[in-house]
N, CA, C and O atoms as a GROMACS GRO file, in nm:
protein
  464
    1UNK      N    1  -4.858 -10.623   3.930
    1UNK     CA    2  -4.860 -10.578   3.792
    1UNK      C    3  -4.992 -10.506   3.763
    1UNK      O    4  -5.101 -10.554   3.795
    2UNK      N    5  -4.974 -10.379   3.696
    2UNK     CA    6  -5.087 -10.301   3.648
    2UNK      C    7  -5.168 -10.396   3.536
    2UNK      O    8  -5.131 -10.502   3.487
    3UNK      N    9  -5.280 -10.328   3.514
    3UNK     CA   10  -5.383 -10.367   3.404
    3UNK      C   11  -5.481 -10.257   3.372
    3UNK      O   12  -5.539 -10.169   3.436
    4UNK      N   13  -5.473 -10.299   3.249
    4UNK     CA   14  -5.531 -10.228   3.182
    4UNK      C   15  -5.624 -10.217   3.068
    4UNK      O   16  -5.583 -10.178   2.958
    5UNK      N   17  -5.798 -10.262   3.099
    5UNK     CA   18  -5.864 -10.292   3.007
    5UNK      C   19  -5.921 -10.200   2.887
    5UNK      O   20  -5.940 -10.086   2.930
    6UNK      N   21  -5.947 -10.209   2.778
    6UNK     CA   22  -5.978 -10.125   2.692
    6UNK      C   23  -6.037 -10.192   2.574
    6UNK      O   24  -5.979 -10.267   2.496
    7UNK      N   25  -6.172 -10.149   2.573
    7UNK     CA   26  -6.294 -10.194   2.443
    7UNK      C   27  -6.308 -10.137   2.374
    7UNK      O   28  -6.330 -10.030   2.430
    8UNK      N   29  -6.316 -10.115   2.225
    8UNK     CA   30  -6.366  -9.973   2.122
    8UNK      C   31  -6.505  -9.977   2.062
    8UNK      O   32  -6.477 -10.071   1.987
    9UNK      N   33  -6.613  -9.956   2.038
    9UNK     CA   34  -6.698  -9.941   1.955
    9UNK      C   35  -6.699  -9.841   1.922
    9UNK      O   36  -6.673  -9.735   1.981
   10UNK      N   37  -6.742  -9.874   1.779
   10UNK     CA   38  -6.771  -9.802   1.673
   10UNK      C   39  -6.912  -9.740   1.697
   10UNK      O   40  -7.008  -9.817   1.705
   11UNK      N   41  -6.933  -9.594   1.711
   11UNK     CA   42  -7.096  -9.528   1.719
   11UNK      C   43  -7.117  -9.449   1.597
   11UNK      O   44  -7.023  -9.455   1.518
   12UNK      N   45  -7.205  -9.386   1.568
   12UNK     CA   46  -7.255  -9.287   1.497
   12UNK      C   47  -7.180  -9.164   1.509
   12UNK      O   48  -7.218  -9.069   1.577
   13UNK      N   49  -7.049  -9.168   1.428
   13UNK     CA   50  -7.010  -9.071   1.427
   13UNK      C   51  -6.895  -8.997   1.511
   13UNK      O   52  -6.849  -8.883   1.507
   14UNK      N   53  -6.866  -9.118   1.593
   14UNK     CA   54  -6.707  -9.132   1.714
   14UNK      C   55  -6.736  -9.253   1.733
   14UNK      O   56  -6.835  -9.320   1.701
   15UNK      N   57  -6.627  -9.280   1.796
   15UNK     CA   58  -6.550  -9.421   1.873
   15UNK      C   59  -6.591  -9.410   2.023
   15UNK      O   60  -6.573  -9.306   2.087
   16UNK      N   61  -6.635  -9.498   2.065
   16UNK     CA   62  -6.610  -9.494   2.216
   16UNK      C   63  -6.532  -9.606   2.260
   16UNK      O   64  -6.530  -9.724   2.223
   17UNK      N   65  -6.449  -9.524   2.375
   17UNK     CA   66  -6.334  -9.610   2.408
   17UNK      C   67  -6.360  -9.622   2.558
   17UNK      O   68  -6.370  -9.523   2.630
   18UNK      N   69  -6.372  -9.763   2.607
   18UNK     CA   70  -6.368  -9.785   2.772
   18UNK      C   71  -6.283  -9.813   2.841
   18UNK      O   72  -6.242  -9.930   2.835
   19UNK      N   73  -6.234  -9.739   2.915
   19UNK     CA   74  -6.098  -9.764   3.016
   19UNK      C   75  -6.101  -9.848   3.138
   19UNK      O   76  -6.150  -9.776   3.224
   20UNK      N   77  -6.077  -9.950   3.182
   20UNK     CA   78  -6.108  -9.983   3.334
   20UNK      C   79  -5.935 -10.041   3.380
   20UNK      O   80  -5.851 -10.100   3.313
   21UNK      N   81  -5.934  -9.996   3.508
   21UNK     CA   82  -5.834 -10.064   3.529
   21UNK      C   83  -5.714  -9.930   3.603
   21UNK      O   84  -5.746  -9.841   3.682
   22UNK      N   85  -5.597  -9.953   3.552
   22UNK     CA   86  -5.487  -9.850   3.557
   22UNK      C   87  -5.425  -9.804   3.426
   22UNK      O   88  -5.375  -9.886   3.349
   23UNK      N   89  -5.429  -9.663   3.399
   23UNK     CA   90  -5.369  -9.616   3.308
   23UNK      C   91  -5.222  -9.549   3.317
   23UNK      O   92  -5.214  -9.430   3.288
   24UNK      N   93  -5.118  -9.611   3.352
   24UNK     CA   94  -5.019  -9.557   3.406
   24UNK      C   95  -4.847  -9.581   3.269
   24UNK      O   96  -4.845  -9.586   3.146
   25UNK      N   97  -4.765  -9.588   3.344
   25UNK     CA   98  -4.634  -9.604   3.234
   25UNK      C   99  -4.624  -9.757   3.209
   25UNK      O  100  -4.576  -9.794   3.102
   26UNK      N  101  -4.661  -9.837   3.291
   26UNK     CA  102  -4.688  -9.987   3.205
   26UNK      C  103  -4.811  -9.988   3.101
   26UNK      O  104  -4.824 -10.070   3.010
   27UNK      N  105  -4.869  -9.919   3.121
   27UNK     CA  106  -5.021  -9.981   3.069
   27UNK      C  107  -5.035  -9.904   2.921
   27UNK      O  108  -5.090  -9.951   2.821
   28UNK      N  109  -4.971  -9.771   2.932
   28UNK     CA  110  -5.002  -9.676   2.802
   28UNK      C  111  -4.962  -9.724   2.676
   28UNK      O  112  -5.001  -9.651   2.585
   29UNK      N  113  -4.880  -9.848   2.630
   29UNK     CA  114  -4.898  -9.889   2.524
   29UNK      C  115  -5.009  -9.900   2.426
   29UNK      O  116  -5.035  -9.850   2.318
   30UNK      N  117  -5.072  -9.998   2.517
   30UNK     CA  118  -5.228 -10.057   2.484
   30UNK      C  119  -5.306  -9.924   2.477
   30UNK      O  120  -5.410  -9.937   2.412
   31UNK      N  121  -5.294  -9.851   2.504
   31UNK     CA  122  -5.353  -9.674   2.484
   31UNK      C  123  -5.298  -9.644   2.324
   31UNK      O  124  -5.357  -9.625   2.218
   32UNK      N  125  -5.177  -9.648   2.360
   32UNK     CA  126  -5.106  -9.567   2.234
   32UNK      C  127  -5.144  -9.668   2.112
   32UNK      O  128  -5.180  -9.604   2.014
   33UNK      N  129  -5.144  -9.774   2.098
   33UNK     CA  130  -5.227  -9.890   1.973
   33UNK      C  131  -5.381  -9.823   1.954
   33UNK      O  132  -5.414  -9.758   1.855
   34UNK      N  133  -5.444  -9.843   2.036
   34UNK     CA  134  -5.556  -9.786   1.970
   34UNK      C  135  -5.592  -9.666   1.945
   34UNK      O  136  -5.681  -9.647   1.863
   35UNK      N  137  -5.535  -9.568   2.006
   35UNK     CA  138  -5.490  -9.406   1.985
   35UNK      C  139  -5.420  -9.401   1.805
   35UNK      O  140  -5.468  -9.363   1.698
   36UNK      N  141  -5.336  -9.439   1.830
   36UNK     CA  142  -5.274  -9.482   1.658
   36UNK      C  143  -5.350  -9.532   1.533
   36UNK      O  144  -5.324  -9.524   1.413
   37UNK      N  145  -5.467  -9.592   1.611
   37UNK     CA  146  -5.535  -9.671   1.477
   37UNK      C  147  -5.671  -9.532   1.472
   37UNK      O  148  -5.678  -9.455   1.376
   38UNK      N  149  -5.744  -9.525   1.565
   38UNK     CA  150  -5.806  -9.377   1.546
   38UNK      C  151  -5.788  -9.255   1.552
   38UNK      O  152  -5.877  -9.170   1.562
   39UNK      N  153  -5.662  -9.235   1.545
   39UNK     CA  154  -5.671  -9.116   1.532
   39UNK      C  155  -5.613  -9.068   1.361
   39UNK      O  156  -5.604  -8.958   1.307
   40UNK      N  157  -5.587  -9.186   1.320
   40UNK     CA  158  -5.568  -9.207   1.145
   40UNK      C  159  -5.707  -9.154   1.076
   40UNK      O  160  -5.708  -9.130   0.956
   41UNK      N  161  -5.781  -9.144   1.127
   41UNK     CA  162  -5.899  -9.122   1.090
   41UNK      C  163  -5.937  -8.965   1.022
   41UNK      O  164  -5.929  -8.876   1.107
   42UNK      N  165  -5.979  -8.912   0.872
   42UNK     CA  166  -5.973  -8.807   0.888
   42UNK      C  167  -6.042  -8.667   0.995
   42UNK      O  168  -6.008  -8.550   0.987
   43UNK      N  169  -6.112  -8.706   1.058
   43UNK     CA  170  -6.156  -8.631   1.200
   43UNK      C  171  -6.181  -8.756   1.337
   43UNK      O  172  -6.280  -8.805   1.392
   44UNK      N  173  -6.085  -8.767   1.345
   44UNK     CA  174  -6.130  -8.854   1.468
   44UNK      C  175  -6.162  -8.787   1.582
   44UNK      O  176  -6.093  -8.691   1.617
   45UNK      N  177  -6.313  -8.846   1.682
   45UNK     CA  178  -6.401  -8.810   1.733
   45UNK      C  179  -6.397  -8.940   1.855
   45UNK      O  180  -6.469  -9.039   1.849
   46UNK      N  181  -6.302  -8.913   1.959
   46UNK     CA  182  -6.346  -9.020   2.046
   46UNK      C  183  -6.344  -8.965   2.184
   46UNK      O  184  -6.270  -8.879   2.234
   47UNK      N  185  -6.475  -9.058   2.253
   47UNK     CA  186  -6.506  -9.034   2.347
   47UNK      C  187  -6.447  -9.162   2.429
   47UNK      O  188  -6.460  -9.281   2.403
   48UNK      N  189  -6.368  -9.090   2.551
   48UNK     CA  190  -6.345  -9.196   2.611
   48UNK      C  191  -6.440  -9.198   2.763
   48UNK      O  192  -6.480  -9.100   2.826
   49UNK      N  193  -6.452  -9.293   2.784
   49UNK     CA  194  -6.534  -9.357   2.908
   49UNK      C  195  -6.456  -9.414   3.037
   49UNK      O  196  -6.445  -9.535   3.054
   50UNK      N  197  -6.414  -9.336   3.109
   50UNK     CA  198  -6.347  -9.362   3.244
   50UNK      C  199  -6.356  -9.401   3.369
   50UNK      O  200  -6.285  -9.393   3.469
   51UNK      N  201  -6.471  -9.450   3.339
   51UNK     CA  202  -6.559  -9.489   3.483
   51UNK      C  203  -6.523  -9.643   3.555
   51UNK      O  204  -6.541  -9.666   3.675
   52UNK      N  205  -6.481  -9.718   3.478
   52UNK     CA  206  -6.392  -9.808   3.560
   52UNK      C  207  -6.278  -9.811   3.539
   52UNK      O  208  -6.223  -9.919   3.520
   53UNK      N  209  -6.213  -9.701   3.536
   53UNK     CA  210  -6.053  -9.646   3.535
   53UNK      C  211  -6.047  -9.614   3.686
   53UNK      O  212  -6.106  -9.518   3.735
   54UNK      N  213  -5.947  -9.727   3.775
   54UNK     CA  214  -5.942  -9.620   3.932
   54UNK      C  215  -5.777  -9.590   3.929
   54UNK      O  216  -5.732  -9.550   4.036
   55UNK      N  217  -5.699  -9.602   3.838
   55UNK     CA  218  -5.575  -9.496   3.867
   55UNK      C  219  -5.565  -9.468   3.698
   55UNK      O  220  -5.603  -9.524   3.595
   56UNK      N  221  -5.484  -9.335   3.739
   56UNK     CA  222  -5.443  -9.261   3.629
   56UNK      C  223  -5.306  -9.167   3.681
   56UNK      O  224  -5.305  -9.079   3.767
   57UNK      N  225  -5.205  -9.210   3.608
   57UNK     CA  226  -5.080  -9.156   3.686
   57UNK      C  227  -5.021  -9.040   3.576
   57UNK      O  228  -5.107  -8.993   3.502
   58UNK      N  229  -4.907  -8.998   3.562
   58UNK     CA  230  -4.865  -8.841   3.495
   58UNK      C  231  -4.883  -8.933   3.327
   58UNK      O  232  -4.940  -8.886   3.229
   59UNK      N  233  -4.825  -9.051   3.334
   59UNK     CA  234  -4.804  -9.110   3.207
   59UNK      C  235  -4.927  -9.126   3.129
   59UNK      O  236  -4.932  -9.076   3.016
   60UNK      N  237  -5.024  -9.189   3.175
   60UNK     CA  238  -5.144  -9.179   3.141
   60UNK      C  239  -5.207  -9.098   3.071
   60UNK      O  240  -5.267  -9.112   2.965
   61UNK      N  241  -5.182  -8.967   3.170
   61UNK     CA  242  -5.262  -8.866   3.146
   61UNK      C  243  -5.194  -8.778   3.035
   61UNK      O  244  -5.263  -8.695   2.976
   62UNK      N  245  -5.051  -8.794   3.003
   62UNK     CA  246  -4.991  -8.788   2.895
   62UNK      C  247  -5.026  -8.838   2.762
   62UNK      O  248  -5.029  -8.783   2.651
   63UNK      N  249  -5.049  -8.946   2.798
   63UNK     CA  250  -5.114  -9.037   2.679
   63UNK      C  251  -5.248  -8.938   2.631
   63UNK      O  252  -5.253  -8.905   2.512
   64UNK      N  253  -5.326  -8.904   2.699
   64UNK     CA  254  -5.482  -8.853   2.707
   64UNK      C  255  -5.426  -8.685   2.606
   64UNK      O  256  -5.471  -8.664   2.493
   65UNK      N  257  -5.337  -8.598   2.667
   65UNK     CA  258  -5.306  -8.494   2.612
   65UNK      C  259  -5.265  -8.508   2.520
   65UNK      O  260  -5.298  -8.416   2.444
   66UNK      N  261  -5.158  -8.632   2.440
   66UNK     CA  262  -5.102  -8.636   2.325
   66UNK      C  263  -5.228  -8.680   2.210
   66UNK      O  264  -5.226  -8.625   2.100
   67UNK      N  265  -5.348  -8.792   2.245
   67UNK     CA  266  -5.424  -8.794   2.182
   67UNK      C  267  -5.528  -8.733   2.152
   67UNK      O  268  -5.609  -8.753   2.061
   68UNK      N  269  -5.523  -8.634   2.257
   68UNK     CA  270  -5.635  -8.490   2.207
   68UNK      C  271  -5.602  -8.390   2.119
   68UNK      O  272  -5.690  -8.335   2.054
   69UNK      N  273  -5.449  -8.350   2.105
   69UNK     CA  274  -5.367  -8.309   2.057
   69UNK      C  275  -5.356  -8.332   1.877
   69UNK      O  276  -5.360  -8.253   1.783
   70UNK      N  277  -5.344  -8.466   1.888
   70UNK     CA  278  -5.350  -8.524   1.727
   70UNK      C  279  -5.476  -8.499   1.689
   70UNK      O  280  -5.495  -8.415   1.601
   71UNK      N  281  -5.592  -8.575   1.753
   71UNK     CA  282  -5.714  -8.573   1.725
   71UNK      C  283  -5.728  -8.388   1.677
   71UNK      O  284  -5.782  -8.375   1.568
   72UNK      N  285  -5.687  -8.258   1.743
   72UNK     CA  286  -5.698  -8.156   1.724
   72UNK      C  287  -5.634  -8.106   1.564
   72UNK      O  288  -5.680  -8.034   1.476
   73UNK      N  289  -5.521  -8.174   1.574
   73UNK     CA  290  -5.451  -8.144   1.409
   73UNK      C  291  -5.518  -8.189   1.321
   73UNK      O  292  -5.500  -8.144   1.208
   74UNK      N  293  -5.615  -8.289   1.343
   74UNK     CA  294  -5.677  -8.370   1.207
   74UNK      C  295  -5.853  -8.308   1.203
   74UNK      O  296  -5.940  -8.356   1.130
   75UNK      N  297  -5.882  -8.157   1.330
   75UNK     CA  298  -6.009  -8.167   1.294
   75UNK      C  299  -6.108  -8.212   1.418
   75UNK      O  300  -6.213  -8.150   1.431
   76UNK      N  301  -6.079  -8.311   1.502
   76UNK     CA  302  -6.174  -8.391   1.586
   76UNK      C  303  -6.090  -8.357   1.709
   76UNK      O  304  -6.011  -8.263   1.725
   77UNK      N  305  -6.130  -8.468   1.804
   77UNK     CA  306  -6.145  -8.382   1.938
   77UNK      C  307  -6.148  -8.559   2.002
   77UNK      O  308  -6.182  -8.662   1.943
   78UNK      N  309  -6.093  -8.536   2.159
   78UNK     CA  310  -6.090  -8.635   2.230
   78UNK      C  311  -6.174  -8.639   2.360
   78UNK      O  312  -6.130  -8.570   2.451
   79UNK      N  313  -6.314  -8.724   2.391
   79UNK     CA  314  -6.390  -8.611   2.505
   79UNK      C  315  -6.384  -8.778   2.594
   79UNK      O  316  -6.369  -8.897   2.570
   80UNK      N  317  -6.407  -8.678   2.714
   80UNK     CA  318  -6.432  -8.785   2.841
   80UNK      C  319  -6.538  -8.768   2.932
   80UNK      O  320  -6.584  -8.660   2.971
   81UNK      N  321  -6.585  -8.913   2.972
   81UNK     CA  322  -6.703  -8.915   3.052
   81UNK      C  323  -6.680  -9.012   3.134
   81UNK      O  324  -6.608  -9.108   3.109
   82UNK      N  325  -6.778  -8.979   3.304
   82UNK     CA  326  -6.737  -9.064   3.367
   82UNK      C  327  -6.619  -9.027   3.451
   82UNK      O  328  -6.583  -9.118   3.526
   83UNK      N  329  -6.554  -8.922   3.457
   83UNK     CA  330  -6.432  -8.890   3.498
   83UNK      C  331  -6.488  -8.871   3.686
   83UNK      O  332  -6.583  -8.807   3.730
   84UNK      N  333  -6.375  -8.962   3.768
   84UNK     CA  334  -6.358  -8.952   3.907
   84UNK      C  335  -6.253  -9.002   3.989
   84UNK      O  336  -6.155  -9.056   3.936
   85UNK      N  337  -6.263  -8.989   4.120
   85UNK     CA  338  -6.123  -9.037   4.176
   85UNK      C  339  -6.028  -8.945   4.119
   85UNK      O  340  -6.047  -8.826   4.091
   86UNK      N  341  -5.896  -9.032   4.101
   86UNK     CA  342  -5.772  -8.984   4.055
   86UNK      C  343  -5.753  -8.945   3.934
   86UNK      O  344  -5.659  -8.870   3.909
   87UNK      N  345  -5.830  -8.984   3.846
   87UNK     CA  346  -5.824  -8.864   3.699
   87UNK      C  347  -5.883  -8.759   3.716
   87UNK      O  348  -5.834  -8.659   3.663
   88UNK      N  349  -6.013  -8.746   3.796
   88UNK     CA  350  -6.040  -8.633   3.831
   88UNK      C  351  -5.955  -8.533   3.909
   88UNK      O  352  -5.929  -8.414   3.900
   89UNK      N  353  -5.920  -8.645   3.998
   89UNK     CA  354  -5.834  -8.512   4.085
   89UNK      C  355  -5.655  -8.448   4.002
   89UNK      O  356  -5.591  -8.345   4.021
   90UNK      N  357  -5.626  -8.588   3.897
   90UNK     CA  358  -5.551  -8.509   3.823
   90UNK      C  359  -5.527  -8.375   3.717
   90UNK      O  360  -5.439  -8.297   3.681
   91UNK      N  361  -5.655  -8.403   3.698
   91UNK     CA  362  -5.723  -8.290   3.570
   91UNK      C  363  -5.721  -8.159   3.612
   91UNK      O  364  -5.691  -8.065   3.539
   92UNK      N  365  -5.765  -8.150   3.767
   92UNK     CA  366  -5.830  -8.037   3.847
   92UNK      C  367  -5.663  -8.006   3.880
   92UNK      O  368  -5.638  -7.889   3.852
   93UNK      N  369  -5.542  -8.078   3.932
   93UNK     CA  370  -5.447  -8.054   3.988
   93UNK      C  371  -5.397  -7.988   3.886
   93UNK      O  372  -5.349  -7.880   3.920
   94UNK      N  373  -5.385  -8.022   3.723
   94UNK     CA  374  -5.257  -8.000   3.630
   94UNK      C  375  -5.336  -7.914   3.564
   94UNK      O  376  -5.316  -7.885   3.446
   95UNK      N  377  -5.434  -7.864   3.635
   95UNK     CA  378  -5.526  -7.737   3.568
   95UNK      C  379  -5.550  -7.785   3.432
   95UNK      O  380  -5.507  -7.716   3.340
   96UNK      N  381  -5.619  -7.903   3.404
   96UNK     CA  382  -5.624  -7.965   3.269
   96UNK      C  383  -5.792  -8.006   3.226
   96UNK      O  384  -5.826  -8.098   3.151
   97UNK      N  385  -5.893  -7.895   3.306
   97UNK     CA  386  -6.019  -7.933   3.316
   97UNK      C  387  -6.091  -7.858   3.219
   97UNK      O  388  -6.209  -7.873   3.186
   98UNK      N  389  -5.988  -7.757   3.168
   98UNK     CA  390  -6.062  -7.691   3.059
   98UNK      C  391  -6.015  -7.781   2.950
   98UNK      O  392  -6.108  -7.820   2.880
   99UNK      N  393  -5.932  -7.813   2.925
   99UNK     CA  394  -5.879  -7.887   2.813
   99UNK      C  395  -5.960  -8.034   2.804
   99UNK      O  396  -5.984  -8.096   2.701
  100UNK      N  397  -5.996  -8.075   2.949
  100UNK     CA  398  -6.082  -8.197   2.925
  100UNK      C  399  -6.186  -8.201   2.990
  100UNK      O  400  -6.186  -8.285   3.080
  101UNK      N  401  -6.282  -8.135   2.978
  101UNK     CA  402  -6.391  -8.071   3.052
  101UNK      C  403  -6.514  -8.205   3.044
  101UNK      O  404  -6.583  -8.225   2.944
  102UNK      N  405  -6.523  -8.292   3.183
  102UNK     CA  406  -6.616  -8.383   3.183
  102UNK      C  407  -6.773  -8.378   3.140
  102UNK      O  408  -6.861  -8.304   3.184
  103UNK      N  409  -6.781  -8.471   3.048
  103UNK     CA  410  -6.908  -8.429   3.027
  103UNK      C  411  -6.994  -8.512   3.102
  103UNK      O  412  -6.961  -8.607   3.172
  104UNK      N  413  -7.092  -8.474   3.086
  104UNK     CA  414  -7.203  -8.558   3.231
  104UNK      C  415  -7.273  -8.682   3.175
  104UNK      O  416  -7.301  -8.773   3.253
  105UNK      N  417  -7.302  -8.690   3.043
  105UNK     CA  418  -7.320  -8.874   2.972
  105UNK      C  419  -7.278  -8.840   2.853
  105UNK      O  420  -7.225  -8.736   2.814
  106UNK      N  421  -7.328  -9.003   2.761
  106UNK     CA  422  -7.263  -9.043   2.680
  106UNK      C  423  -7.330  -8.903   2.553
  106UNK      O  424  -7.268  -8.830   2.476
  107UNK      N  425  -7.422  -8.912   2.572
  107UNK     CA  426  -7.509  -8.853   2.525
  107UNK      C  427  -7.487  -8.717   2.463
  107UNK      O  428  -7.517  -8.677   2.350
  108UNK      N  429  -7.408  -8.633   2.597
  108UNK     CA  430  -7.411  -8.515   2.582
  108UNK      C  431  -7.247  -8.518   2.508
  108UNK      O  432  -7.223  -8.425   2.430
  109UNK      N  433  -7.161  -8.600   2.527
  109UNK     CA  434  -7.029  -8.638   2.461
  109UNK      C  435  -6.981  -8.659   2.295
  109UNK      O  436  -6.881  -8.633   2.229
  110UNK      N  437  -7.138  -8.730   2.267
  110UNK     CA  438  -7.122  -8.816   2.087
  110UNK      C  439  -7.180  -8.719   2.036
  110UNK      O  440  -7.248  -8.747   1.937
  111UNK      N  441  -7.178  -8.608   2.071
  111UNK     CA  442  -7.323  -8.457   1.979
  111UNK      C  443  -7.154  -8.420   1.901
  111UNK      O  444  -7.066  -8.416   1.987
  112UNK      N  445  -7.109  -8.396   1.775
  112UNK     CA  446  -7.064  -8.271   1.760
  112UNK      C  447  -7.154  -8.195   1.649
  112UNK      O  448  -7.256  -8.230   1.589
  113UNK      N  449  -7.077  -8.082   1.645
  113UNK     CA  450  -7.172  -8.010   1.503
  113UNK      C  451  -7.136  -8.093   1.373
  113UNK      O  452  -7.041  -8.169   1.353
  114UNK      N  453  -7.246  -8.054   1.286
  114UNK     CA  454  -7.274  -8.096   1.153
  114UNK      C  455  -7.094  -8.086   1.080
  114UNK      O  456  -7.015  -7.992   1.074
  115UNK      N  457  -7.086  -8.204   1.042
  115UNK     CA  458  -6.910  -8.188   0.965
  115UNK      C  459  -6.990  -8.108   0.854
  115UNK      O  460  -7.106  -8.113   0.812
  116UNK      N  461  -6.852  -8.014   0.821
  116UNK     CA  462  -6.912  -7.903   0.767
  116UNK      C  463  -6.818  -7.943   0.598
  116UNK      O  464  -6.834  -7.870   0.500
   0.00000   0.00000   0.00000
């Protein structure tokens, strides 16, 4: 049986969300619950953290496009850090690296511009 861990804090201005585990078609519920509760948000801004994520299968990564997607209709944006292994190599495969372009820390992830 897959697993699938996931923590949220609240930062200055986004959510950070930590993935460890497997993100696959059992596990994306527990994605889609907290995807649902932030992305209610009027600009939701979350960074997710993938670094103890070691699988990520089509479903997953579905999950990841549908919540960047919403996050995009409301204004905000869905960013990832930490990305390797098999999300990496999925991103690069489904030509999905512009759309989720790794950022290199947390740091350079929680910046957006001034809400205007």
């Amino acid at each position: 049986m897959t697993q699938l861990t996931i923590t949220v804090e609240q930062r200055s201005g986004f959510s950070l969300v930590a993935l460890g585990g497997e993100l696959d078609r059992q596990t994306r519920p527990g994605l889609l619950r907290v995807f649902s509760r932030l992305l209610d948000e009027p600009t939701p801004r979350i960074v997710i953290n993938t670094r103890e994520l070691v699988f990520c299968d089509c479903h997953g990564m579905g999950m990841l496009i549908s919540g960047q997607r919403r996050a995009e209709e409301r204004g905000g944006a869905v960013r990832l850090i930490g990305v390797h292994g098999p999300l990496a190599r999925l991103l690069t495969v489904t030509q999905l690296v512009d759309r989720f372009p790794p950022y290199a820390s947390l740091a350079q992830a929680g910046t957006w511009p001034a809400r205007g």
